[in-house]
C-alpha positions as a Markdown table, in Angstrom:
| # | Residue | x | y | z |
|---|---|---|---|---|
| 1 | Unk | 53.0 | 2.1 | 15.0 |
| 2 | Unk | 51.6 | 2.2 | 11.2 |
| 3 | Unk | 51.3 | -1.2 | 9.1 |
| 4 | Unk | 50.0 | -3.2 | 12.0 |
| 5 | Unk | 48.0 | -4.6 | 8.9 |
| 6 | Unk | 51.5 | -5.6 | 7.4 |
| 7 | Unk | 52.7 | -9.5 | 7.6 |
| 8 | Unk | 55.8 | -8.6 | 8.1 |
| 9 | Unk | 55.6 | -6.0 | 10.1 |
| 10 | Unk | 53.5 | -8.4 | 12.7 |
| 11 | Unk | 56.0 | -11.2 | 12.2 |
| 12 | Unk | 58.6 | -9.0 | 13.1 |
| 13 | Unk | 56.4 | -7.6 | 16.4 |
| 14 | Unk | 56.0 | -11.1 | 17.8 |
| 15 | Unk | 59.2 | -12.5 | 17.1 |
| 16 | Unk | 60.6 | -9.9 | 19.0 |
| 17 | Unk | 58.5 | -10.4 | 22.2 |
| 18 | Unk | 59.0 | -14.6 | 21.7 |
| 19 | Unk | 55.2 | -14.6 | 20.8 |
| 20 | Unk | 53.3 | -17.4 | 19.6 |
| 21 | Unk | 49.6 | -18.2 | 18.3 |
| 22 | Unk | 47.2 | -19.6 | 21.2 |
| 23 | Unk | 45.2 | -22.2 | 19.9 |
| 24 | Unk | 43.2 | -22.9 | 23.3 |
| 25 | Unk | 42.5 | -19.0 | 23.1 |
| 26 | Unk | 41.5 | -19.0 | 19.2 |
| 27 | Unk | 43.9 | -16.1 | 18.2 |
| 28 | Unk | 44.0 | -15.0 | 14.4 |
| 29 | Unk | 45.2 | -11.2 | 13.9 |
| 30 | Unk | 43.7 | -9.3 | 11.0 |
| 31 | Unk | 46.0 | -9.0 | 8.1 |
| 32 | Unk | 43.7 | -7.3 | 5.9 |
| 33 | Unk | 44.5 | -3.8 | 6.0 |
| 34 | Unk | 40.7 | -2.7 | 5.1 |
| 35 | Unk | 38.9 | -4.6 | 7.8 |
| 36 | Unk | 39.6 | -2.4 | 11.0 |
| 37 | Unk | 38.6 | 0.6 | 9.9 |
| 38 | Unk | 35.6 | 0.0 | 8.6 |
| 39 | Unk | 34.4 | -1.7 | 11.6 |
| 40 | Unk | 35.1 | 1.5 | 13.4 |
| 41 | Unk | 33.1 | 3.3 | 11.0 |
| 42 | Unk | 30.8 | 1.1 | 11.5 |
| 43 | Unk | 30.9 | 0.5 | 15.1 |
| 44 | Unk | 30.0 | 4.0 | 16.6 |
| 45 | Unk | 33.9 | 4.9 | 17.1 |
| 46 | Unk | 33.7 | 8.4 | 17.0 |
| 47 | Unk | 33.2 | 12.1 | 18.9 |
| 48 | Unk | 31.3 | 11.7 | 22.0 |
| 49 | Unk | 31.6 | 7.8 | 21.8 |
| 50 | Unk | 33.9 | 5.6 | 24.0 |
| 51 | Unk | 34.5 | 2.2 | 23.3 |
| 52 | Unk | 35.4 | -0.8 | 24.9 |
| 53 | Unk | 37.6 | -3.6 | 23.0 |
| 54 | Unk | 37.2 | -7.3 | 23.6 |
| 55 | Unk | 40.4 | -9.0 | 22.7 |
| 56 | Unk | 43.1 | -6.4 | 21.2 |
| 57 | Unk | 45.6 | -9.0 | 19.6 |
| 58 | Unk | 48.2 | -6.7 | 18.3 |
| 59 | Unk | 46.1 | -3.7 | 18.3 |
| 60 | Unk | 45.3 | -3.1 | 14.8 |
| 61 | Unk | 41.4 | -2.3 | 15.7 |
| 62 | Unk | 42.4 | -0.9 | 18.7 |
| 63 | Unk | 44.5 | 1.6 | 17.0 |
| 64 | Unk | 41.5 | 2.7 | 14.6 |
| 65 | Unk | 39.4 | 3.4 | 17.5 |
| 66 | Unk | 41.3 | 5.3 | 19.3 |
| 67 | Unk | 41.7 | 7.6 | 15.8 |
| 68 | Unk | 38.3 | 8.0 | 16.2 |
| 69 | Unk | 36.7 | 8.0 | 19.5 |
| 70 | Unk | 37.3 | 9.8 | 22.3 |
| 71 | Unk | 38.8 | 7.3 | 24.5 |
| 72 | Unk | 39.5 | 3.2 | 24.2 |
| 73 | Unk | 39.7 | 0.8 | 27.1 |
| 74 | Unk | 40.5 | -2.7 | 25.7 |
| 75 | Unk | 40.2 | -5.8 | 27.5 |
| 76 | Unk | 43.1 | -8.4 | 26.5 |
| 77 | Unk | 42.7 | -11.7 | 28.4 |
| 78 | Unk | 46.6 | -12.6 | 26.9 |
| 79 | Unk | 49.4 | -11.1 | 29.2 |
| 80 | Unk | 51.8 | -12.3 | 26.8 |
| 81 | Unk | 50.2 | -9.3 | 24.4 |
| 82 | Unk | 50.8 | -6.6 | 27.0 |
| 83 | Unk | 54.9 | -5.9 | 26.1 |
| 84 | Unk | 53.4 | -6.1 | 22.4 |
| 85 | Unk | 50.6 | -3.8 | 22.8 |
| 86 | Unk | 53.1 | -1.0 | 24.9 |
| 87 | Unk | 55.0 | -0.9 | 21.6 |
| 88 | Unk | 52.5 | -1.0 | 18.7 |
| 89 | Unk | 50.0 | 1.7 | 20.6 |
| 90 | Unk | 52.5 | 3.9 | 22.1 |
| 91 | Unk | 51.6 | 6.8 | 20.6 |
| 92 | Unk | 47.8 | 6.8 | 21.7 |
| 93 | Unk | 46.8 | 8.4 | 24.9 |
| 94 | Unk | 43.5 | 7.6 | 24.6 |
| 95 | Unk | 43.7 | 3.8 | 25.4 |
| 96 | Unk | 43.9 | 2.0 | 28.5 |
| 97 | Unk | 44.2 | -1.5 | 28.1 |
| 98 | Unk | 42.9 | -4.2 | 31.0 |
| 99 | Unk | 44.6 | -7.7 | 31.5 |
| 100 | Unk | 41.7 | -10.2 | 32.5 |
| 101 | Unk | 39.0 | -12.2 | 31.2 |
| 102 | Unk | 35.8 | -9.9 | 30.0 |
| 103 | Unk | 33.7 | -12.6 | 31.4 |
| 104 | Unk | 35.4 | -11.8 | 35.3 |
| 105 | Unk | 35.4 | -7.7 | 34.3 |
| 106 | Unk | 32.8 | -5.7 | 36.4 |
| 107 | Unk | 31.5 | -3.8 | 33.3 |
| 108 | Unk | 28.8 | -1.0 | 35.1 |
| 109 | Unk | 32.0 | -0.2 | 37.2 |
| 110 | Unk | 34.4 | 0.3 | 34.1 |
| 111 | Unk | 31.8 | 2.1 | 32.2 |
| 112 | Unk | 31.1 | 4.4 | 35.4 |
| 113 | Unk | 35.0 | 5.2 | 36.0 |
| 114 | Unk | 36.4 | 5.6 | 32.2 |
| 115 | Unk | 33.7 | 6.7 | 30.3 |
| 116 | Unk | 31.7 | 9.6 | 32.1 |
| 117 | Unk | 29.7 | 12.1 | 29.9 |
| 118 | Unk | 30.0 | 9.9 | 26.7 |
| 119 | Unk | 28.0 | 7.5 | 25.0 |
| 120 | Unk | 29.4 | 3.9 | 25.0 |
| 121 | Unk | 29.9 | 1.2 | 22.4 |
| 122 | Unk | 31.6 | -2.1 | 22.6 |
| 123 | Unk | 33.7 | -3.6 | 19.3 |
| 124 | Unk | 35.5 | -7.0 | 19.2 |
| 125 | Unk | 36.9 | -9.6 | 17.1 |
| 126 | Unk | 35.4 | -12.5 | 19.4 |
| 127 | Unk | 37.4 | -15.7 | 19.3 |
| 128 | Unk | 34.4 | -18.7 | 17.5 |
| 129 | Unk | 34.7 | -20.8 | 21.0 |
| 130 | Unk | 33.2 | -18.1 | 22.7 |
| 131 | Unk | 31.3 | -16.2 | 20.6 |
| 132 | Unk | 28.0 | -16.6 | 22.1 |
| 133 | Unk | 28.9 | -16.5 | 25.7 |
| 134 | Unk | 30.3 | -13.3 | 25.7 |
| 135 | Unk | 27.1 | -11.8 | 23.4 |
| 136 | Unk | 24.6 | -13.3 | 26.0 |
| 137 | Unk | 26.6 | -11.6 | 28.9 |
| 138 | Unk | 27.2 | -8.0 | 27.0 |
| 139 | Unk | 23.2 | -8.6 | 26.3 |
| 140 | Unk | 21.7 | -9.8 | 29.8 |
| 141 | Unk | 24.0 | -7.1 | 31.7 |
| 142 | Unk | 21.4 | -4.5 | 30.7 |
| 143 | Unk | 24.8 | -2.3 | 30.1 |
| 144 | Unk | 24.1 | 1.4 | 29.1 |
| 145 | Unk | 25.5 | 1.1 | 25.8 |
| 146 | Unk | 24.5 | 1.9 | 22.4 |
| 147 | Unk | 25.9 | -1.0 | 20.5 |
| 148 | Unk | 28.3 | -3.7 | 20.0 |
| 149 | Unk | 30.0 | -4.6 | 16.8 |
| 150 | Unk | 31.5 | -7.8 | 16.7 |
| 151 | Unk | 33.6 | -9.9 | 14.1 |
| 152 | Unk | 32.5 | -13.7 | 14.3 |
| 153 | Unk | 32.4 | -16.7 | 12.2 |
| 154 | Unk | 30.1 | -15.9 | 9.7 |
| 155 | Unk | 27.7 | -19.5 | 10.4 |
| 156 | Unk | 27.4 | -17.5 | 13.6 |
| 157 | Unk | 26.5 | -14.4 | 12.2 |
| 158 | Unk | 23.5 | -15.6 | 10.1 |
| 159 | Unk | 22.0 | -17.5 | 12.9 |
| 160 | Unk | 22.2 | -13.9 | 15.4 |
| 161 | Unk | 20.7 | -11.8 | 12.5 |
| 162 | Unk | 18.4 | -14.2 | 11.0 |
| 163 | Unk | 14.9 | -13.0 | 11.3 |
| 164 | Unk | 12.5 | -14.7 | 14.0 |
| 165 | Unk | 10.6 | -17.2 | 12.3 |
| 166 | Unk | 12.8 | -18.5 | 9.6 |
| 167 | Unk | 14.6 | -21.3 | 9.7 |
| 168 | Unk | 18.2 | -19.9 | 11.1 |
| 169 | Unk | 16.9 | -18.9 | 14.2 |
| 170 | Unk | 18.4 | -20.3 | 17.6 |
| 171 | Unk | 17.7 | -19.7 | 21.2 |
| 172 | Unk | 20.4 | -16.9 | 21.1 |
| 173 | Unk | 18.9 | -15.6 | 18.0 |
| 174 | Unk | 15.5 | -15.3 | 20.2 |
| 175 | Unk | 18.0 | -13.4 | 22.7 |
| 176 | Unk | 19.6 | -10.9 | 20.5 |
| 177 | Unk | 16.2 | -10.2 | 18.8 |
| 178 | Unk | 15.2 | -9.3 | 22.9 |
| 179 | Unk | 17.5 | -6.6 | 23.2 |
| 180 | Unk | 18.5 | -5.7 | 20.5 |
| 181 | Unk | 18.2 | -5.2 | 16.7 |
| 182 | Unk | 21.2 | -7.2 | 15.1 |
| 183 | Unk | 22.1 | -5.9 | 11.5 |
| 184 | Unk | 24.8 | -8.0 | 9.2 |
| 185 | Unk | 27.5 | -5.3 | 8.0 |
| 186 | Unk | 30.1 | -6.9 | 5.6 |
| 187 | Unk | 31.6 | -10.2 | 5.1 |
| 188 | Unk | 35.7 | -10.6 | 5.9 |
| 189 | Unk | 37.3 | -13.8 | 4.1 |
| 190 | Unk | 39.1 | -16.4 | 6.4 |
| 191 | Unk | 42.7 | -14.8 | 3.9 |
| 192 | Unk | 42.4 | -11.3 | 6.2 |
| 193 | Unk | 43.8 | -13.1 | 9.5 |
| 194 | Unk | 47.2 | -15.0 | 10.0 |
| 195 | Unk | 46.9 | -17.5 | 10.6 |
| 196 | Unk | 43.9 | -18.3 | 8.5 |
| 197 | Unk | 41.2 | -20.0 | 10.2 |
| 198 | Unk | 39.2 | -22.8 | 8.5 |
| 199 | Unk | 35.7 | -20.4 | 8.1 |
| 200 | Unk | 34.9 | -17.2 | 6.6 |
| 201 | Unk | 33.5 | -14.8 | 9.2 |
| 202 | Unk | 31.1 | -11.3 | 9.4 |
| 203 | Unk | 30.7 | -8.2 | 11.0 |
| 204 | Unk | 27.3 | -7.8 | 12.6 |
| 205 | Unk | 25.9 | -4.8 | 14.8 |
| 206 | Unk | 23.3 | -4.9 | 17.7 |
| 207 | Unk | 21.9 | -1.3 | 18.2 |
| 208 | Unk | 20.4 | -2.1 | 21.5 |
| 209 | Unk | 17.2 | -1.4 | 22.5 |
| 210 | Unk | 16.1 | 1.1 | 24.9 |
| 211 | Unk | 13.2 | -0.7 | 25.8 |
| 212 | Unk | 12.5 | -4.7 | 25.8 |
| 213 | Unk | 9.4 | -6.5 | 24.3 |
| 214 | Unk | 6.5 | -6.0 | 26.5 |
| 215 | Unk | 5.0 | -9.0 | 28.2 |
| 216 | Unk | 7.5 | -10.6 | 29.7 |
| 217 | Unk | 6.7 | -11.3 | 33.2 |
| 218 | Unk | 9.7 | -13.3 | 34.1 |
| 219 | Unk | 13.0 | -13.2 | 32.1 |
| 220 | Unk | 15.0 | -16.2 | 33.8 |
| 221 | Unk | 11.5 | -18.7 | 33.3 |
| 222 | Unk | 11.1 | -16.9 | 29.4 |
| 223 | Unk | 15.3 | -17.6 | 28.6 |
| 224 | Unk | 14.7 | -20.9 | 30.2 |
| 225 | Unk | 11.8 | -21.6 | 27.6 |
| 226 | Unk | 14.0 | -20.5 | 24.8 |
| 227 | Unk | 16.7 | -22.7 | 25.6 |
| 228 | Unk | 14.3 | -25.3 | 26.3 |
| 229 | Unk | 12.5 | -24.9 | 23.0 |
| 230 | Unk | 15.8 | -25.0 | 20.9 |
| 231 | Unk | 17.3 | -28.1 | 23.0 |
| 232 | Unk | 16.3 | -30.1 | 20.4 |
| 233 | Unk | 16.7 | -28.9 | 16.9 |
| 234 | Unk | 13.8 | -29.6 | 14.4 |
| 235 | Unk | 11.4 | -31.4 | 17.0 |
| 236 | Unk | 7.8 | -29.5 | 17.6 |
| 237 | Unk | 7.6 | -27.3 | 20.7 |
| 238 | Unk | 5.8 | -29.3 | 22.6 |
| 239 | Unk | 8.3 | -32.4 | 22.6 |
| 240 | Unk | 11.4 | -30.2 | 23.0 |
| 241 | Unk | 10.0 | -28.2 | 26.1 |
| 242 | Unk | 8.3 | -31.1 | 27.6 |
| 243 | Unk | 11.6 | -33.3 | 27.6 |
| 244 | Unk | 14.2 | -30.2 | 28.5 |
| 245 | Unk | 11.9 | -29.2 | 30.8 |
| 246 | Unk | 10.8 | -32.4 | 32.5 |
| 247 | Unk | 6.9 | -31.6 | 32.1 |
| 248 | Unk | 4.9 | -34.0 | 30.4 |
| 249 | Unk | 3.4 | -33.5 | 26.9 |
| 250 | Unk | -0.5 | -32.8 | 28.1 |
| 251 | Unk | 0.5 | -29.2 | 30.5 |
| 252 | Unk | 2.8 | -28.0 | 27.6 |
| 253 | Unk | 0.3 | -28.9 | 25.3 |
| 254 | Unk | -2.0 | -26.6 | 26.7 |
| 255 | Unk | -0.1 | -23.7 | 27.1 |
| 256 | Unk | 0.5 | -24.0 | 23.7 |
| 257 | Unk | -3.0 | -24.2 | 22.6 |
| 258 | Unk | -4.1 | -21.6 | 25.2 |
| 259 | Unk | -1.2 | -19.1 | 23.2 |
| 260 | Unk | -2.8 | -19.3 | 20.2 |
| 261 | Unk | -0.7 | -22.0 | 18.4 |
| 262 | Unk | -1.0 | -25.0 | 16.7 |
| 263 | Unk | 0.5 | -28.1 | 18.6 |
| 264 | Unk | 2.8 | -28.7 | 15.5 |
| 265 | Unk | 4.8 | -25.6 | 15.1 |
| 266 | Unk | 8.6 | -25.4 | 15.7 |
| 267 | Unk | 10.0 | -23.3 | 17.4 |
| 268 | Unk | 11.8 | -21.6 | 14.5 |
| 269 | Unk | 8.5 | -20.9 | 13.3 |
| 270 | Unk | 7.5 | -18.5 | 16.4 |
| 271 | Unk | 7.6 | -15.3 | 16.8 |
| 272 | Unk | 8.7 | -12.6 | 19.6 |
| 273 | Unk | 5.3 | -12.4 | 20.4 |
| 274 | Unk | 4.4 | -16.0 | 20.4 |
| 275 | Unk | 7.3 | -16.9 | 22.7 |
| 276 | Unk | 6.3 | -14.3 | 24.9 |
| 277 | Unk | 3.1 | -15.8 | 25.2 |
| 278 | Unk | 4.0 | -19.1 | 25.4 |
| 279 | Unk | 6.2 | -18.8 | 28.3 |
| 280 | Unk | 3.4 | -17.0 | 30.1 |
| 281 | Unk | 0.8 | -19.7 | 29.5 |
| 282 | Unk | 3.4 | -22.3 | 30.9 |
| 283 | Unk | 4.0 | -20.1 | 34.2 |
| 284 | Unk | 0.5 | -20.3 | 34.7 |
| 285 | Unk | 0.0 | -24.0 | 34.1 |
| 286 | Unk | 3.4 | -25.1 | 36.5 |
């Protein structure tokens, strides 16, 4: 179907299949007709690639991927969108769409059965509730992918591709930088969607990494540290790890001394590497 960019032309889609905006599921449909494209462009959509879609709405993105790559499975968590989505991508045989949740989806399984002898990438225009859920589980999957593009709300953005050791960086900024190298693309205006949220948002890319940071002895006792480090904003290292942790001051203390640091910094002052040494010293001390 062409002008799934058109108001009207989505007005008149979901009125005729009784559909209405999900709050609880944070849907706005891009209405900007210059958007989906270029995050396909952008997003690896193309010969040799396929790609799998978080969150389809009314297929506008899903449509300029399958123009591009060589096959589309999209997963749609709305069955009120799948009578919607039979119409608007009927002409594509290139797509398969998936009702569920991404978060229940066995993604090594999907990527094994629909994609075999092509290169993978993901692409999504992630609702803001769960913008970081779903980027931690596409990350920690270790999935053989070569990137994911996603649209999010573009406080989110800044914080994923700010640079370790400024003062943007979060414990999922720490994450991204693990596997990843996160990249901000373009900005899209809160007017592109209908309804129009409250926030401007941004495209941003993670080419993922084909190999991790070296160092890292333990990954669930290093992401614990993270977490632990950013669990309260502002504070030193020492106090925020000692109180998330439940260690007292003196041990944490020393394993930050015995890393190399000074007992002031913050953890948005560290780097890669002084996280990774960090968390080591701790595992040795508890």
């Amino acid at each position: 179907m062409d002008n799934l960019s058109n108001i009207s032309v989505i007005k008149d889609v979901l009125e005729r299949h009784n559909f209405s905006f999900s709050k609880s599921l944070g849907q706005n449909f891009l209405v900007n007709p210059s958007v989906c494209p270029r995050i396909a462009e952008m997003g690896n959509a193309g010969d040799g690639f396929g790609v799998i879609e978080i969150g389809t709405g009314i297929g506008v993105l899903t449509s300029e991927l399958a123009k591009r790559a060589e096959k589309v499975v999209a997963i749609e968590i709305d069955s009120r969108l799948m009578p919607v989505l039979e119409e608007t991508l009927d002409e594509f045989d290139n797509i398969k769409i998936i009702n569920d949740d991404v978060m229940n989806v066995d993604l090594h399984k999907l990527i094994r059965d629909e994609f075999e002898g092509l290169d993978v990438a993901v692409c999504a225009n992630l609702p803001y509730y769960i913008t970081s859920p779903i980027i931690m589980m596409l990350l920690e999957k270790r999935l053989p992918i070569k990137s994911i593009t996603v649209m999010v709300q573009k406080e989110a953005g800044v914080r994923l591709c700010a640079k370790m050791g400024t003062r943007d960086v979060g414990a999922v900024t720490v994450a991204v930088n693990y596997f990843s190298e996160a990249k901000m693309l373009f900005n899209v205006s809160r007017g592109s969607f209908m309804p129009a949220p409250n926030v401007d948002s941004c495209v941003i890319r993670f080419d993922i990494k084909e190999h991790t940071p070296e160092g890292v002895s333990d990954e669930k006792h290093f992401f614990r540290v993270v977490r632990a480090a950013f669990s309260q904003r502002r504070k030193t290292l020492v106090n925020s790890v000692s109180s998330a942790i439940g260690l007292d001051k003196a041990t944490v203390s020393d394993a930050v001394t015995k890393a190399g640091m000074p007992l002031t910094i913050r953890p948005e002052q560290m780097s890669m590497e002084n996280f990774i040494a960090f968390s080591e010293c701790l595992k040795e001390l508890i």
